[in-house]
C-alpha positions as CSV (number, residue, x, y, z in Angstrom):
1,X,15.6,-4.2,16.0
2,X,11.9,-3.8,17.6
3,X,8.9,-2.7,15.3
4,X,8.3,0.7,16.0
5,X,5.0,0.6,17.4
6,X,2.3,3.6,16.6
7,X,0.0,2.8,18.7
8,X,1.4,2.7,21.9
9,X,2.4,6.2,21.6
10,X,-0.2,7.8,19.9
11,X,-2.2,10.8,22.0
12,X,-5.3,10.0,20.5
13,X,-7.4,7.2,22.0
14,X,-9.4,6.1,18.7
15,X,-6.9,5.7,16.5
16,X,-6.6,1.7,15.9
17,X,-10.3,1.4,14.7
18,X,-9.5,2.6,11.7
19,X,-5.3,3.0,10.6
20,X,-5.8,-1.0,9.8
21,X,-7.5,0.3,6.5
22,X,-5.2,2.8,5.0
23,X,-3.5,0.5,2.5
24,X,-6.6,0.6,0.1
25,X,-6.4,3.3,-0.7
26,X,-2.7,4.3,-1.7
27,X,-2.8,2.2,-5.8
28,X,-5.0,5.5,-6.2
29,X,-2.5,7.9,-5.8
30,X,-1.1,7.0,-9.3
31,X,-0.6,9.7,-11.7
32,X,-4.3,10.6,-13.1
33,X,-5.8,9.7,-10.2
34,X,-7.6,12.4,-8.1
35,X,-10.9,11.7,-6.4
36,X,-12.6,10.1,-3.4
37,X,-12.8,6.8,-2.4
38,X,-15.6,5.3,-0.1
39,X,-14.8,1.9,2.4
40,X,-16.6,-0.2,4.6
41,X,-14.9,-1.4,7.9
42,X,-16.7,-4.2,9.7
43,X,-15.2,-6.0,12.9
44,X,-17.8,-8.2,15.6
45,X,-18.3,-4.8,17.3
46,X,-18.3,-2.4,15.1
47,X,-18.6,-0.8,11.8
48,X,-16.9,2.5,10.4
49,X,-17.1,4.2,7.2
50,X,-14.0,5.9,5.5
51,X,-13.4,8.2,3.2
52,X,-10.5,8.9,1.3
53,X,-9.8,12.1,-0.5
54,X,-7.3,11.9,-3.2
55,X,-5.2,14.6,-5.1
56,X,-1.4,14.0,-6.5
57,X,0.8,13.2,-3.5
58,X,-1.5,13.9,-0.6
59,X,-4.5,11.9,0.9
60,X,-6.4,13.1,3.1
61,X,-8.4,10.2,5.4
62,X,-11.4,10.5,7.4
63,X,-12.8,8.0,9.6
64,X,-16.7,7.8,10.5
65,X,-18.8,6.0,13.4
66,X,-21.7,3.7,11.8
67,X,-23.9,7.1,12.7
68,X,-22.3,8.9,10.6
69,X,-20.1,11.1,13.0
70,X,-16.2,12.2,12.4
71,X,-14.2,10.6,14.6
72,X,-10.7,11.4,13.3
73,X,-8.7,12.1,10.0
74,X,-5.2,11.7,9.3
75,X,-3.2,12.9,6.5
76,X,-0.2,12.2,4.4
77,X,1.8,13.6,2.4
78,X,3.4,11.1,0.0
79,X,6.7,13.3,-1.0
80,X,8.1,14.4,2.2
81,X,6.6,10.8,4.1
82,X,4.9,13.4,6.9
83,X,1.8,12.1,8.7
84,X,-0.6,13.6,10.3
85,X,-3.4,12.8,12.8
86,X,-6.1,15.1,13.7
87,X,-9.0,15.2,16.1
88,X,-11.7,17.4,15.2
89,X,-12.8,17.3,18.3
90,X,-10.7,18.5,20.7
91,X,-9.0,20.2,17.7
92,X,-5.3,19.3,18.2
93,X,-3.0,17.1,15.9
94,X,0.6,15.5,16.2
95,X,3.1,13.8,13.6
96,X,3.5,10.4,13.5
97,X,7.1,9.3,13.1
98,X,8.0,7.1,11.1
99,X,11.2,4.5,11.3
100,X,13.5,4.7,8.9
101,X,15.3,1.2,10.0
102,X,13.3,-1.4,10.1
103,X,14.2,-5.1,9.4
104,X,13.4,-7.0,6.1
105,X,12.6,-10.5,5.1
106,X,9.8,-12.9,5.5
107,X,10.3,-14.2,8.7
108,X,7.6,-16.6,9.8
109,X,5.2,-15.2,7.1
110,X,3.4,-18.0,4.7
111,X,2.5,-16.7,1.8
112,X,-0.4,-18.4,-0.5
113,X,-1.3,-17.2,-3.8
114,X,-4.3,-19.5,-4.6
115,X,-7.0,-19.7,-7.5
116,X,-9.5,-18.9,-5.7
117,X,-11.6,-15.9,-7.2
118,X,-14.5,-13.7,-6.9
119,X,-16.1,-10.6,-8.4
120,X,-16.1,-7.7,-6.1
121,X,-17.2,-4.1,-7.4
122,X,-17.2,-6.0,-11.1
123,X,-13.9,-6.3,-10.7
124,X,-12.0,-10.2,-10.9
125,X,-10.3,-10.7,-8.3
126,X,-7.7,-13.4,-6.9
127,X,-7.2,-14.6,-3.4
128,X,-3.4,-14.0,-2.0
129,X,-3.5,-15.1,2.2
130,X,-0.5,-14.3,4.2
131,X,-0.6,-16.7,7.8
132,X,1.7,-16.1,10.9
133,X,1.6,-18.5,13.3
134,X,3.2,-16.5,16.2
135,X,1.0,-14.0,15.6
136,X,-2.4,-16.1,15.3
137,X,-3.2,-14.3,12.0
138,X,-4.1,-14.9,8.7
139,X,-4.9,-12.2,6.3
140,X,-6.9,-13.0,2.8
141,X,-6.6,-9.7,0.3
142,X,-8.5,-10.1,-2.5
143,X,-6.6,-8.4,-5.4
144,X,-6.6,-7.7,-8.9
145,X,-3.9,-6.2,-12.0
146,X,-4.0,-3.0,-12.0
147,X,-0.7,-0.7,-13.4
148,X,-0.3,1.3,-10.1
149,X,3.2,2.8,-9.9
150,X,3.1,4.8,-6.6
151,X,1.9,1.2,-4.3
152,X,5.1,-0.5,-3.7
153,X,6.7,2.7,-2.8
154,X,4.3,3.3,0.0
155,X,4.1,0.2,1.2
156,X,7.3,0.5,3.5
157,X,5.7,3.5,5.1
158,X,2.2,2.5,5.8
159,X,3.7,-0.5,7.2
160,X,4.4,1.1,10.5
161,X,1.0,2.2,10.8
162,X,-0.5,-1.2,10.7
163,X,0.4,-4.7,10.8
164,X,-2.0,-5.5,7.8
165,X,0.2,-3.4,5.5
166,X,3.0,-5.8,6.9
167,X,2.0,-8.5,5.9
168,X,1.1,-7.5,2.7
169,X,4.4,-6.0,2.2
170,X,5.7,-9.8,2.6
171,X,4.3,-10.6,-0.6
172,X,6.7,-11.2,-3.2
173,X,5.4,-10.3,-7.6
174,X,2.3,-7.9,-6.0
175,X,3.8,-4.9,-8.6
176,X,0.6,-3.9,-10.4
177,X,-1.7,-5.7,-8.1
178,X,-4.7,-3.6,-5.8
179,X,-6.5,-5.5,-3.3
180,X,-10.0,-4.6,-3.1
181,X,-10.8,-6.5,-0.1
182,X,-8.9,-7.6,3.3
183,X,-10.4,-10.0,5.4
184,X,-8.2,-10.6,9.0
185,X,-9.0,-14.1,10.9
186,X,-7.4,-15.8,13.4
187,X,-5.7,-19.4,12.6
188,X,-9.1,-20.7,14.2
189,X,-11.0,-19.3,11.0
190,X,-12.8,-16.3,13.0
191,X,-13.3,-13.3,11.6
192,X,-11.5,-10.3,13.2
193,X,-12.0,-7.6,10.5
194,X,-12.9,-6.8,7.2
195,X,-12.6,-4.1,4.9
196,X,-14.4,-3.5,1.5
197,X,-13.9,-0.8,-1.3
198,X,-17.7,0.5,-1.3
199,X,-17.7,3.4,-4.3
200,X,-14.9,5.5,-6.3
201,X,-15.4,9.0,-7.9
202,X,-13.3,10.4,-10.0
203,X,-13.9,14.0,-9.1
204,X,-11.9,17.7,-8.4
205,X,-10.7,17.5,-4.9
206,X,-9.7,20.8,-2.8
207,X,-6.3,21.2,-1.7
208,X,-8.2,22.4,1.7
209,X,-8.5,19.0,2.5
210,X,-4.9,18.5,2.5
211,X,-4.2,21.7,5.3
212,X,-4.3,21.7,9.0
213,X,-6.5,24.4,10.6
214,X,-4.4,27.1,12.2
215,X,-6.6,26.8,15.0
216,X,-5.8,22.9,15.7
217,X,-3.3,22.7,18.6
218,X,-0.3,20.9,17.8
219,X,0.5,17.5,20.6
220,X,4.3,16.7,20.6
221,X,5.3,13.6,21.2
C-alpha cells in the first residue's frame, strides 16, 4: 500500500520546515512529565526555533522563524491520536488524518548501532544511523537510556508526519532510548538538517495551550 503522504495534502504552505522535528519531543510525555521543551532546527537555509509545551497527553508545538516570529503550531492529542495544525495567521486550522494501515518491516533500511559517543546537554549519548539507499538518506540520532513509556507507542503515529520518525521507527531494542540529536545527510555525507534539544523546564503548563480559538476557521480537507 502507498505511504500516506501529509504533505502533499496539507493547506498550509509552511508546514515541512518544521514537522521533521516532532519526534523529540514525545519521550517527554511520560507520566511526571509536564513542561516546555526548547529545539534548534538548522538546514543550509535556514534556522527555526521550537517550542514544545507539554502537559499529560497533549503537546502543544510551536514553530518560530530565526526572528523570532510564529509561523505555525500544531497540536496533538496523544489519547484520541487527533492532530491539529494551526496558522495564527490567517487564523484557520484543519485535522491531519492519519492512516491506520500502513505496511511494516525494514525494507531497504540499514540499521547501525555503533560506539560512537558524545556528550550533548551533559547527557552520554550513543550514535544509532539508519541509511536507505533508494532514498539517498542517512539519518544519525544520537540517543541515550532513558525509561520513557509513552515513545514506542507514538512512534507509529508521528511516523506519517515525517519520514525521520520512519526511519527511526525501523530501529529494533530503542525501548527506553531518547534521541537528543538528529542529524539527516545524504549518502554523499552532506548535511540536510539537524536538530538539537537546546533547554528543558519542568514547569506548570496551561491547558489553554492545548485549545483551538473559537475564532480559528476550520479548512476541511
Amino acid at each position: 500500500m502507498k505511504r500516506f503522504n501529509l504533505y502533499k495534502d496539507m493547506y498550509f504552505p509552511e508546514k515541512k520546515l518544521w514537522l521533521f522535528l516532532i519526534l523529540l519531543l514525545v519521550p517527554f510525555l511520560m507520566t511526571g512529565f509536564e513542561g516546555k521543551i526548547k529545539m534548534v532546527r538548522k538546514t543550509f537555509y535556514d534556522t527555526n526555533y521550537i517550542d514544545y509545551y507539554v502537559k499529560g497527553n497533549q503537546v502543544r508545538v510551536e514553530r518560530y522563524s530565526k526572528g523570532e516570529d510564529l509561523v505555525s503550531s500544531l497540536i496533538i492529542d496523544i489519547d484520541s491520536k487527533k492532530v491539529f495544525l494551526l496558522d495564527s495567521k490567517r487564523k484557520k486550522y484543519t485535522r491531519l488524518t492519519l492512516n491506520e494501515d500502513l505496511p511494516n518491516g525494514r525494507g531497504n533500511y540499514k540499521i547501525i548501532k555503533t560506539k560512537n559517543f558524545r556528550e550533548i546537554n551533559g547527557v552520554k549519548c550513543y550514535q544509532w544511523r539508519v541509511r536507505n539507499r533508494e532514498k539517498n538518506s542517512e539519518v544519525a540520532f544520537w540517543v541515550a537510556r532513558k525509561d520513557l513509556d509513552f515513545f514506542n507507542k507514538l512512534i507509529p503515529i508521528l511516523s506519517q508526519i515525517d519520514k525521520t520518525y520512519f526511519f527511526y521507527e525501523k530501529i529494533q531494542g530503542k525501548s527506553n532510548f531518547f534521541p537528543f540529536m538528529i542529524v539527516e545527510r545524504n549518502l554523499l555525507r552532506k548535511e540536510k538538517k539537524r536538530l538539537a534539544v537546546i533547554d528543558i523546564q519542568r514547569t506548570s503548563v496551561s491547558n489553554y495551550h492545548f485549545k483551538i480559538p473559537s475564532n480559528y476557521q476550520e479548512v476541511k480537507r
